[in-house]
N, C-alpha and C positions, 0 to 999 in steps of 0.2 A: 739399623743393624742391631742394636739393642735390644728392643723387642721383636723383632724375629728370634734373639738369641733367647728370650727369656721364655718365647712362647715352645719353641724348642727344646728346652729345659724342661718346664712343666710335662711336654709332652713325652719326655725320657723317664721322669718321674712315676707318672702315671701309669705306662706301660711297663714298669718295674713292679708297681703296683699290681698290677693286675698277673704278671707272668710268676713271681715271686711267691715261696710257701707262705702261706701264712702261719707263723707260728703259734702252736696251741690248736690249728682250725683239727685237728684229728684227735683231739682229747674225748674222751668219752665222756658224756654228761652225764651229770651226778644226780642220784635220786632226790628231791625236795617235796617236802608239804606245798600245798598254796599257799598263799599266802592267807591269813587269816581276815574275812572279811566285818570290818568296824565301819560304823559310820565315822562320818569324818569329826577329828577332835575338837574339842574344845579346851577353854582352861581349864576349865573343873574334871575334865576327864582326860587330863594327858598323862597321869600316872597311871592308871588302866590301860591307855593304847599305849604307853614305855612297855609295860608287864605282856602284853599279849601278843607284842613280838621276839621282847625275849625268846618269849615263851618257846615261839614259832621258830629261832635261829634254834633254839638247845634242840627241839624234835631236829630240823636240818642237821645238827649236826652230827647224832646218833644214825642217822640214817646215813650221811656222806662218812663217817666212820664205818660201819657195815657194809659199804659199799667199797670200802678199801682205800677213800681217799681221803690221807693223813692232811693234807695240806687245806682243804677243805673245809674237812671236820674242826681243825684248829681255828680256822677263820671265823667258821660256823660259833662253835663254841666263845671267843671269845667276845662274840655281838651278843651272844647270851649273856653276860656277863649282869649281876642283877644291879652295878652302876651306870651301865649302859641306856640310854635315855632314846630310845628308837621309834622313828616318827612312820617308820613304814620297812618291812622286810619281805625280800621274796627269793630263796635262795636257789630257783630252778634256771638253770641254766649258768650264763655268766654272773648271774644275780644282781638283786636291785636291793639298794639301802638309804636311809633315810635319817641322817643322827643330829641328835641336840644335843650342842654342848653350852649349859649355864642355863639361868630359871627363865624358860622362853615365857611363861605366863605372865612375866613382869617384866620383861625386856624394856629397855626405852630404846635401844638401837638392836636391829637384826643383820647378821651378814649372811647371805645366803651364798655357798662356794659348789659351783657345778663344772665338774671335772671332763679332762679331756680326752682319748684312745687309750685305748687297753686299759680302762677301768672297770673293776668288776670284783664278786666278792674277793677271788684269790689276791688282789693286788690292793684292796681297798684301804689298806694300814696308811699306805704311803697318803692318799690323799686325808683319812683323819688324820695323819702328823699336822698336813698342810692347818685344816681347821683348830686343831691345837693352837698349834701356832701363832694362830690367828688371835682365839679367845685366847689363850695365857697374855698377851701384850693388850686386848681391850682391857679384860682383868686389871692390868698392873696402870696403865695409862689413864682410862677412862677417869673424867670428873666425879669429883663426891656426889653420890645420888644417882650417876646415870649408870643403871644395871646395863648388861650388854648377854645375846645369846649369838652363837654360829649355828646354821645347821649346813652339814655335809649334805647334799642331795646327788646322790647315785641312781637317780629317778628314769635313765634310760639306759638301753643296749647303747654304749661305746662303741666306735669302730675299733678297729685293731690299728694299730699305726704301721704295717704293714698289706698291705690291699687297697681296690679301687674306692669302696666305702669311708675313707679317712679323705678322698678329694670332693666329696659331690657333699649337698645337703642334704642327701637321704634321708639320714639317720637324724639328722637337726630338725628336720621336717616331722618327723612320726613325734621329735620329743617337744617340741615347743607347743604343744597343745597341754600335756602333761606336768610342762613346767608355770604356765598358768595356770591352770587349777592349783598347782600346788601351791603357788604365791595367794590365790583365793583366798584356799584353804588358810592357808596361814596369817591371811591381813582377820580373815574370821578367827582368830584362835589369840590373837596382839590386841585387837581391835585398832581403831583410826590414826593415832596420833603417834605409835612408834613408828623410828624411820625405818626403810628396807633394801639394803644394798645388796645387790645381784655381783661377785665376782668370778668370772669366767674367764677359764683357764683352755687354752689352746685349743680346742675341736669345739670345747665347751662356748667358746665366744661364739660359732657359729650359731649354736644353740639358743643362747640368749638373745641372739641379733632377729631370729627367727620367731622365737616367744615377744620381742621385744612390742610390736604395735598394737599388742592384745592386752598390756599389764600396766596402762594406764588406772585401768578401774581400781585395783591394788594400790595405786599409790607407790609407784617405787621413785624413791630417791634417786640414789645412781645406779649406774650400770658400770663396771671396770671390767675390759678386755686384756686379758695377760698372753703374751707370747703369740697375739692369735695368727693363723693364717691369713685372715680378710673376714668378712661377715659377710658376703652376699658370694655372686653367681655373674656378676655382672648385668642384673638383670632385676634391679629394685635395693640393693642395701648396701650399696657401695659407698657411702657415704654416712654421717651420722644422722645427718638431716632427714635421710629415706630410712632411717628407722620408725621413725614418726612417733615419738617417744615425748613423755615431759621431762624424762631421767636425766637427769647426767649422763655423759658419756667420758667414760675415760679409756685410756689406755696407754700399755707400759710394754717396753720390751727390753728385759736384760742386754748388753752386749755381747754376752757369750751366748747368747740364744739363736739355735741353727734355723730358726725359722726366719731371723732376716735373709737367709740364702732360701729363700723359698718364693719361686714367681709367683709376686701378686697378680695374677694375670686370670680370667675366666676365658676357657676355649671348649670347645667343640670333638671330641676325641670316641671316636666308635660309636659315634650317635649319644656320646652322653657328656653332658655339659659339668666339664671338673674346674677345678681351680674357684677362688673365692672375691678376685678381686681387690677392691682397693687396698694397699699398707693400713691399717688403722692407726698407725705412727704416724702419718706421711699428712704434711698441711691439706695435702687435697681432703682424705676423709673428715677433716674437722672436727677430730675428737680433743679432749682437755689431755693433752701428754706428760706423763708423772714420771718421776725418775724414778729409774731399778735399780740402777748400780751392776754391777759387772757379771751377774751370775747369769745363770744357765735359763733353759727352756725349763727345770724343774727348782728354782729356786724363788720362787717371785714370793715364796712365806719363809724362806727361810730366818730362823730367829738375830734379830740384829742388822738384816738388811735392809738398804733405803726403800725397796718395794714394799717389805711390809708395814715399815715407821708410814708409810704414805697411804696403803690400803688403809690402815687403822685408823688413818684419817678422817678419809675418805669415811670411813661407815662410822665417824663418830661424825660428822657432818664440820671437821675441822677444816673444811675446802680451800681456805684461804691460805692454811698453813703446810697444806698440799708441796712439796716442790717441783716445779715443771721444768722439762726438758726443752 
């Protein structure tokens, strides 16, 4: 009776999904440059590729200024910002961004933080606070000697978290090829021996689950799924073990987080297969479960919480001192 109830649930969901405006989908898209085309960085040339996106958000933004959108252009402009450490910009459309915060060329630990629905340049602050966040407490915690970098990766089209694209792996799909390279890219720019933590935040865990079997060669450390809905389809990554990963696997879900009311269930609905499957909390997925403490679907950096005392762990490779739920 219970899963009848739940797959019935999902299925109310999704058909909300699909009937429901999406908000924002009738916004008029804003004029942008391309992005400006660099080979990929190195250490010795990642204050040229910071400068040549700047560059590229200030032209964005004079252009989404002229084009009449204030909210934009502000966003635009303040990635310009010549403190701004930007590893990749492209401001056409919902926009795509790419930020360093702290001296990635000398890192001994990286966290890499890949965001969940309705991210995009207009909303992208909220997830740099999350990376803040992050780095202000490696900053303050980290051992004498061991340097620490974040970088925000904005590196795909988000679904909206209202519509049918926020239940399927579409969008997970197009990005987790994008997101190894960029971990490539990036184990090329660290070299061998820093560690590299993948945190992934609600849509985003699908994402990582789907890059996940490809970024071995990278060497990634752990993998941390925050608030996720599931990682798979029912159909290959329902589990940690079918990720087929060396990483770590963890994952945390606040109390206040609406996504434990969310069927983990993958079904079948108008010929298109939605839902993600297994809890990633739950003992059957067999991931390492770390405590969050009480807060919300948006809280899992907030400064002072047990999520983040535990991510920070986690990406300092402090695993032991980890607290499990």
């Amino acid at each position: 009776m219970g899963h009848r109830w739940r797959r019935a649930a999902l299925a109310v969901l999704v058909a909300s999904a699909v009937t429901l405006p999406v908000v924002g989908a009738a916004r008029p898209r804003v004029p942008a440059p391309p992005p400006v085309a660099l080979t990929p960085p190195t250490a010795a040339t990642l204050d040229a590729t910071y400068a040549a996106h700047r560059a590229n958000a200030g032209k964005a933004a004079r252009m989404a200024a002229d084009h009449g959108d204030r909210r934009r252009a502000a966003a635009d402009h303040a990635l310009a910002d010549p403190a701004r450490q930007l590893l990749s910009f492209d401001g056409r459309g919902s926009g795509l961004v790419t930020e360093v915060l702290g001296d990635l060329a000398h890192a001994d630990r990286v966290a890499v933080l890949v965001p969940g629905s309705d991210t995009g340049i207009d909303t992208y602050g909220r997830f740099r606070a999350a990376a803040r966040a992050l780095h202000a407490r490696l900053t303050r915690v980290a051992p004498a000697g061991t340097r620490t970098a974040v970088v925000a990766w904005l590196g795909y089209e988000t679904p909206p978290t209202i519509g049918l694209a926020v239940a399927t792996t579409d969008r997970a799909d197009r990005a987790a090829p994008e997101l190894r390279s960029f971990i490539a890219d990036l184990r090329a720019i660290i070299g061998p021996s820093p560690r590299i933590s993948l945190l992934c935040h609600s849509y985003g865990s699908v994402v990582c689950a789907r890059a996940a079997p490809g970024l071995d060669a990278a060497d990634v450390d752990d993998i941390a799924v925050l608030g996720s809905p599931g990682t798979g389809t029912g159909t290959g990554a329902d589990t940690a073990a079918a990720l087929r990963t060396r990483a770590r696997i963890w994952a945390a879900r606040g109390a206040g987080d609406w996504v434990e009311n969310v069927p983990h269930l993958a079904v079948d609905l108008f010929g298109t297969r939605v839902g993600f499957g297994t809890d990633p909390v739950s003992p059957a997925f067999g991931a390492r479960v770390f405590t969050a403490g009480d807060g919300g679907h948006s809280d899992y950096f907030a400064p002072g919480s047990p999520s983040l005392t535990n991510l920070t762990r986690i990406v300092l490779g402090e695993t032991e001192a980890v607290t499990r739920d």
